[in-house]
N, C-alpha and C positions, 0 to 999 in steps of 0.2 A: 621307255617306261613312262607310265602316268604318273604326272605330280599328284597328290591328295594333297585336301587342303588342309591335312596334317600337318606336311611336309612343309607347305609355305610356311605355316606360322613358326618349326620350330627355327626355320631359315632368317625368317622376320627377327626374332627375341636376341636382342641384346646379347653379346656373347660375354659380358660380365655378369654371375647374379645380383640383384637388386636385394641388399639388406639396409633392416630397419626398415620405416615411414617412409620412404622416399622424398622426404623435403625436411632442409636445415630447420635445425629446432630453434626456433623463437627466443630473444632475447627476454631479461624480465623487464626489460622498459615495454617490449611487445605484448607481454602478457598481461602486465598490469592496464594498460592502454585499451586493451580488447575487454579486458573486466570492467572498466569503469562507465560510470551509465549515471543519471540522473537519480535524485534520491526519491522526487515529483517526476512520473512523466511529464512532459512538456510538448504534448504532441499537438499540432490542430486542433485533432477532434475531443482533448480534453478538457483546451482552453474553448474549444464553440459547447459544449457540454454544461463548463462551469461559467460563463456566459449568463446560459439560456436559462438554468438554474437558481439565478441570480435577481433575472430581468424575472423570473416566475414567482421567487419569491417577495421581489418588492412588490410588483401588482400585486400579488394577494396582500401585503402590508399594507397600502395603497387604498383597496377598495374596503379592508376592513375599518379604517383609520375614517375613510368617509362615510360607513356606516355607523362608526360608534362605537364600533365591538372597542371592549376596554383591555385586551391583548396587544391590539395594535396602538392605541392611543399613544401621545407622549406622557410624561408622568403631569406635566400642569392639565394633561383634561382627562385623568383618571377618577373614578371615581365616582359614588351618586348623588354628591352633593354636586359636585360638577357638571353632571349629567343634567341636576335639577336646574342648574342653574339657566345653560345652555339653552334649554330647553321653555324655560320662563323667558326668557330674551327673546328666543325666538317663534315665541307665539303672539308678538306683537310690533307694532311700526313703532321704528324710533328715527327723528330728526337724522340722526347723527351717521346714518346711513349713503345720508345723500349728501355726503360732505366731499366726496370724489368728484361727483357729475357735477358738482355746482364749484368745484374748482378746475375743472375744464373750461364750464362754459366762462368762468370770469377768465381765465387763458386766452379764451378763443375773443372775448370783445378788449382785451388789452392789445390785439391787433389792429381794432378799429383804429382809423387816423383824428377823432374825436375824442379831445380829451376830457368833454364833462361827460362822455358813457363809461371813460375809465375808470374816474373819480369814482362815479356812483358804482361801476362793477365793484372795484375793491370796497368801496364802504359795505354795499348789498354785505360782501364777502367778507368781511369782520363783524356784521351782523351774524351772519347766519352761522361762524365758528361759537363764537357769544352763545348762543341759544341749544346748539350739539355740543358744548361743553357742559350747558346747565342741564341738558336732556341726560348728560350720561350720570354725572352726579344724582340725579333724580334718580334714574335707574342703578346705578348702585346703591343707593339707600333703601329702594324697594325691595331690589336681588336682596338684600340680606338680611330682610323683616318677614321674606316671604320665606327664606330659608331655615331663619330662626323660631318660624309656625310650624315649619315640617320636621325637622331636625333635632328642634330644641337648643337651650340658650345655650348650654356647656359644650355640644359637642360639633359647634360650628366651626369650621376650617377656616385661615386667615386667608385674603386676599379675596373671599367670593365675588365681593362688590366691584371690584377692580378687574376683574375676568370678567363680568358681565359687563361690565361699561365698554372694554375693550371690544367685546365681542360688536358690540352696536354701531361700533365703527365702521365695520366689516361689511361689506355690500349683502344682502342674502346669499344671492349664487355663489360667491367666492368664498364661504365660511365653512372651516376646516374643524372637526368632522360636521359634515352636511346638518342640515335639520332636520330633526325628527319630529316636529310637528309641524302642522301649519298654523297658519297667523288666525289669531280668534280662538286658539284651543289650549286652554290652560293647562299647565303640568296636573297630576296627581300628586 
């Protein structure tokens, strides 16, 4: 007689029947363990996500903050008297500018092995502090005669003169938010 492959499989099956699930039921230290999960994912590609998110929204802070936009500014360069201020500075040369390069270069001859080029570099070089000191004083007294024409006397902000002096310190290129004018073009 012909086996059918009925016949095998009922030969195959277990000669107990199988009750229940077929597999021991899970402790609750197993269950709890299988339920618990992060309250944040913490996956890769959440942390390369919130990253990149991150790095997007600083450059956009970044190039706003070098534009000017007054969203991005800090709170000491908010503002339109600030903005005026800023902007009166740097529509013009000031000594006080070149107070980096002309302390390199006296660095760089404090190397020579001659000591009356030293002598005279550092004196040049308490000269020239002398004179970017009197420059910024002058330009804060201006910044805040020129502010108090646009402004008017009551409603001027402390420290103008002091943010503008400051500023003049500051090489052009390196001056945080950039300038919005060029040199020879007076505010409005």
């Amino acid at each position: 007689m012909a086996k059918t492959s009925a016949d095998s499989a009922a030969h195959d099956a277990p000669s107990t029947p199988t009750t229940g699930k077929g597999r021991a039921t899970p402790t609750r230290a197993e269950r709890e363990a299988a339920r618990k999960r992060p309250l944040v994912a913490d996956t890769k590609e959440a942390k390369a996500r919130a990253r990149a998110e991150l790095r997007e929204r600083q450059e956009k802070a970044r190039i706003g903050m070098a534009n000017g936009d007054d969203r991005y500014l800090q709170a000491r360069d908010k503002g339109p008297q600030r903005r005026f201020v800023r902007d009166w500075v740097d529509s013009t040369w000031h000594v006080a500018e070149l107070v980096m390069p002309v302390m390199v270069a006296v660095l760089l001859l404090m190397f020579v092995g001659i000591p009356a080029i030293q002598v005279y570099a550092y004196l040049v070089l308490w000269a020239f502090i002398i004179v970017a000191v009197l420059d910024m004083v002058i330009t804060a007294i201006r910044v805040k005669r020129a502010a108090r024409a646009k402004f008017g006397e009551d409603r001027i902000e402390k420290g103008l003169g002091f943010y503008g002096a400051m500023r003049t310190v500051q090489m052009r290129f390196m001056r945080l938010p950039k300038p919005q004018v060029k040199r020879g073009q007076r505010p409005a």
